[in-house]
N, C-alpha and C positions, 0 to 999 in steps of 0.2 A: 153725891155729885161725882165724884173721884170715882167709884167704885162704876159707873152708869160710863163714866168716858171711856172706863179702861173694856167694859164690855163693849163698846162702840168702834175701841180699835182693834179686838181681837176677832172682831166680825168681819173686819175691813180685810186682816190679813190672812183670815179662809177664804175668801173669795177667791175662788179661780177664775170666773167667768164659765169656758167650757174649756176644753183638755187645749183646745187650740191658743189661747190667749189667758197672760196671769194680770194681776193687779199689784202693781208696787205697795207697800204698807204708808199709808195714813192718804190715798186716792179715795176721795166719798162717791161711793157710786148710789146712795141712799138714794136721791131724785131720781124722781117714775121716768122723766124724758131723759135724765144720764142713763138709765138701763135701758129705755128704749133703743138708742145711740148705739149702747154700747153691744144690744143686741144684735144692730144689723151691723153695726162695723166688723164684730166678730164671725159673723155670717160671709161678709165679704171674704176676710184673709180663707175662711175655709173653702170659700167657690175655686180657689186656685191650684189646678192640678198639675205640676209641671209644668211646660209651656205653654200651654194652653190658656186662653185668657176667659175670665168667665162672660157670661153676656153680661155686656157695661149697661146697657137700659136697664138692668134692672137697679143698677144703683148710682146713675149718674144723670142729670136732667140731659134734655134735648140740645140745649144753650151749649153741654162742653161737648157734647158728642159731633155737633154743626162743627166745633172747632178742631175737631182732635176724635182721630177712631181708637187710641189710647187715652182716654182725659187724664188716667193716672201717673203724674209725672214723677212715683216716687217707684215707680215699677224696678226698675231698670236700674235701681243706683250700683248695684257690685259690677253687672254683666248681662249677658243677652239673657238670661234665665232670671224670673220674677222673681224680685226681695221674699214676696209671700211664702214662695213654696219651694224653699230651697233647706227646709229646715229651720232654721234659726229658730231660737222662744223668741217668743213678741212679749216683751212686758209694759206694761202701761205705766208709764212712771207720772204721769201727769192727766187729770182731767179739771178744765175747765168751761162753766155753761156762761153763754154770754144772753144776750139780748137775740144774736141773728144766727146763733151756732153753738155747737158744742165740739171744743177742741179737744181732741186727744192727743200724747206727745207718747211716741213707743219706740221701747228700744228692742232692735233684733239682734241677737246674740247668740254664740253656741258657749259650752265650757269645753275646753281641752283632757288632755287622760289627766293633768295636774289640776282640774278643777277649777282652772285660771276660766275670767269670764271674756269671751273675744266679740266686743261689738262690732259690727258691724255696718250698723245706721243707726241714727234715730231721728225721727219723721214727725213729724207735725200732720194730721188730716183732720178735718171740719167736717162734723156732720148736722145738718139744717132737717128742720121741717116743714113740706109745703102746704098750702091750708086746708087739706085733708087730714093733716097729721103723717102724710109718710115721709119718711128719712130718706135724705140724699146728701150725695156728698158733693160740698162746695171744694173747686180748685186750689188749693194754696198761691199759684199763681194770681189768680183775680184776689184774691185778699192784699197778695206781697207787692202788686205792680199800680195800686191806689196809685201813687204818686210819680210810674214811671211815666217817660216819653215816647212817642212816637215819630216815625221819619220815612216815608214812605218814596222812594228811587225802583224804576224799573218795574222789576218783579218782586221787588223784596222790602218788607216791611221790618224797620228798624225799630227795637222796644231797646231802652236805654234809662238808668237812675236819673234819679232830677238833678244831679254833681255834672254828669257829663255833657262836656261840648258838645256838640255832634259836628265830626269834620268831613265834609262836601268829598275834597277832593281824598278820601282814601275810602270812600262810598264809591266813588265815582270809581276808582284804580280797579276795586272788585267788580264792578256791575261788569269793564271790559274785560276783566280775564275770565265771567262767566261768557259772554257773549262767545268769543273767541272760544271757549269748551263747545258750547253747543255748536260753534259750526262746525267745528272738527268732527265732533263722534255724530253732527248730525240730530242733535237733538232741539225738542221743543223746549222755552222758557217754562220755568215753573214756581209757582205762587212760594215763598219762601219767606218762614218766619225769624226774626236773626235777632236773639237776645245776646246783650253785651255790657258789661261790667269793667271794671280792673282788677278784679279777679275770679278766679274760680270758683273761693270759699263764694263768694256772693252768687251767684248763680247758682250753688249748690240751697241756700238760703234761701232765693227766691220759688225755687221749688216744692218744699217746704221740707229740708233738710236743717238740723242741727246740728246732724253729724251726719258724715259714711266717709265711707276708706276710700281714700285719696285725698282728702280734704287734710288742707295743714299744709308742712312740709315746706319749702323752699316755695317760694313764690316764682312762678315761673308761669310763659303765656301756655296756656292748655286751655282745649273744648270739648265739645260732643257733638254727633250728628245723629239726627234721627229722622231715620229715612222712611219709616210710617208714617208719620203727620209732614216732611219738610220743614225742618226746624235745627236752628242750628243753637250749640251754647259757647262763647266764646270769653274767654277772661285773657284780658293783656295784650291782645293786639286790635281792639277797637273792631270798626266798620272793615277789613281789610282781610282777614280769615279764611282767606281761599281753602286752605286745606279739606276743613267741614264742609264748604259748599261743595268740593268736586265729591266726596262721600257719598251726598246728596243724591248726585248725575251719575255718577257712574257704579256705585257698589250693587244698585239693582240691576244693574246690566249683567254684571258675573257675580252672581252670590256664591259660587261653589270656589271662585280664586282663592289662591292663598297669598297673592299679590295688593288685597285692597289697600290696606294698609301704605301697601308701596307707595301707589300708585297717587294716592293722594300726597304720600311725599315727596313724589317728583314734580308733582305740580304746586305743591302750597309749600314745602319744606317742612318740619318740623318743630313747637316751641318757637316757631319764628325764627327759623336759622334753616337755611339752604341744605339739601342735600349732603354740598360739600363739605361746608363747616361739620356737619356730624360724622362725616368720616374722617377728616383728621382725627376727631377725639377719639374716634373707634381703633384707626391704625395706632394710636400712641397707646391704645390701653392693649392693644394685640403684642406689640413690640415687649411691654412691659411684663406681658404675659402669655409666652407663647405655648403652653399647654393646653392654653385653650382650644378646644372642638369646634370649629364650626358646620361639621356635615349635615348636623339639624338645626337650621336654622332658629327655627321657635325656642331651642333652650337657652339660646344667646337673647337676653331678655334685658338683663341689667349691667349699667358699666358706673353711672350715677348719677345724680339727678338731671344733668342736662340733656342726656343722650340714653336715645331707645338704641338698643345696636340693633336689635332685630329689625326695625323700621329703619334704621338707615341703611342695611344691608337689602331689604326689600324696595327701597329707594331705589337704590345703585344697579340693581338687576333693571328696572323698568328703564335707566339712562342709558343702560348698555346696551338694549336694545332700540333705544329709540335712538341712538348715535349711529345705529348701524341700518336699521329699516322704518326711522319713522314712525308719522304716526301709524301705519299699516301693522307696523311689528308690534308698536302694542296693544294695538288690538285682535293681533293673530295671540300673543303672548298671554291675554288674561282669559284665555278659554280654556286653560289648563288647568286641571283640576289638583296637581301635584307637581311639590318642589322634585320630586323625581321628573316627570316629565319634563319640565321645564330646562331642568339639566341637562338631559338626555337629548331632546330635540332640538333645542332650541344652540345652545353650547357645546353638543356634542362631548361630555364628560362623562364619567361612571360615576357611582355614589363615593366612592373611594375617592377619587378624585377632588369632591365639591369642597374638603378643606384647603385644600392648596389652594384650588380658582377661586376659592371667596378671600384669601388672605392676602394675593396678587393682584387683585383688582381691586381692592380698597386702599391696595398701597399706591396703584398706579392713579386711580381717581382720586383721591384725599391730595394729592399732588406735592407741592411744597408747602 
């Protein structure tokens, strides 16, 4: 009996699957439909070749494709470039077969030159069988949102936990600052799906995340916008998240800006806190630290956890024009494809320059 177990787990911990995907030690993948499963899920991760997405019909019913030309809501968890194919090992540290699915739980990870292991995520995906016997994969979202609510205002359909009030009037506060967007840039309303928790970790959870980097840390209001399907993910500031929504409306207008980011903080703020308030923090931490570079914008990245400076200096460029030419100016301003140009044309500075005129005008905007 002993001697029979211990061959049953040194079976377990050769399996590799294929070169693409490992098995954690004591995962049974002995059952015909966990290797069916685990055939095509591993088949998936290999369809993915850099940004390129594989055809989703071939592994995702019609039901989430109707909903989503991404159904895979775990694509995207580091950055623009898919979880799958960015290297990481995927190891399977979990397989469980139910009645309606068969859950895998994986983690993507690299090892460092010290051998140290750096996860990355680890995801939760369901794989079902239709009554032909082929494999697809069910949402994590339909499995996790059983018991959410819905609230439907305007254009925008509100998915919320069964904990949460749902409150009219800060529904209502965003429906007009959307209204008011589109009449400015001149745009059409658009169908908008607006999931919302009291945090972030949960929304990352309802995804079908257990982990990924960002998750943790200081509790503080943070989202995501996803301007392929229209969908926003909001933790900590309720129905109200303007930010995400302007993402939404305006980043496919200039995808080539290096301003988007801005732009949506001059109109929603940041974390819930205005423009302004993040330049103070930013002038007190410049004052404190005047060695600081800022001619490239993008490496000014971190100051601490309440405040992006790069977004709030991206902020403050989009108010400095609109203080000066309106709405006109920013949308003459997000056609520029570089903080060079933008400096140049717009400010009239050289590159040499741009440390002094971003350290003057945060001091002069951040105020008292």
């Amino acid at each position: 009996m002993i001697k029979t177990a211990l061959s049953a787990i040194l079976l377990l911990l050769s399996f590799k699957g294929s070169a693409q995907i490992y098995i954690n030690p004591g995962v049974d993948t002995s059952l015909q439909q966990v290797k069916a499963a685990l055939h095509f899920y591993d088949n998936y991760l290999l369809s993915f070749k850099g940004k390129t997405l594989p055809d989703m019909a071939k592994y995702w019913p019609a039901s989430e494709l109707k909903k989503r030309t991404v159904p895979d809501q775990l694509i995207y968890a580091i950055n623009d470039d898919p979880l799958y194919a960015q290297g990481y090992s995927p190891t399977i540290l979990y397989i469980r077969p139910t009645e309606k699915y068969i859950q895998f739980k994986t983690q993507f990870s690299y090892a460092d030159s010290l051998k140290h292991i750096m996860t990355m995520a680890v995801i939760n995906s369901y794989v079902a069988f239709d009554n032909s016997g082929q494999p697809y994969f069910i949402n994590p979202l339909t499995i996790n949102m059983a018991d959410w609510r819905t609230n439907s205002l305007a254009n925008i359909v509100f998915h919320y936990p069964p904990y949460y009030k749902f409150d009219r009037k800060r529904a209502d506060s965003l429906i007009r600052k959307i209204t008011m967007l589109e009449k400015g840039w001149g745009l059409k309303p658009m169908a908008i799906q607006y999931y919302m928790a009291n945090n972030n970790d949960e929304l990352y959870r309802l995804k079908g995340f257990d982990f990924a980097v960002g998750m943790g840390n200081k509790n503080k209001p943070s989202g995501k916008s996803d301007d392929k399907d229209n969908q926003v993910f909001c933790g900590g500031l309720g129905e109200n998240y303007f930010h995400e929504v302007v993402h939404l409306y305006l980043n496919r207008l200039f995808p080539n800006s290096p301003l988007q980011e801005g732009l949506a903080v001059f109109y929603g703020g940041s974390m819930g806190r205005p423009v302004k308030w993040h330049l103070k923090r930013v002038n007190q931490y410049l004052l404190a630290h005047p060695n600081v570079d800022l001619t490239n914008i993008d490496d000014f990245w971190y100051t601490d956890t309440y405040t992006n400076p790069g977004s709030a200096i991206q902020g403050m460029i989009c108010s400095l024009i609109y203080q000066k030419d309106g709405l006109a100016g920013l949308k003459r301003l997000m056609r520029y494809t570089s903080y060079t140009d933008i400096f140049e044309k717009e400010f009239h500075i050289t590159k040499e320059q741009v440390n002094v005129f971003i350290r003057t005008a945060i001091r002069d905007q951040a105020g008292n």
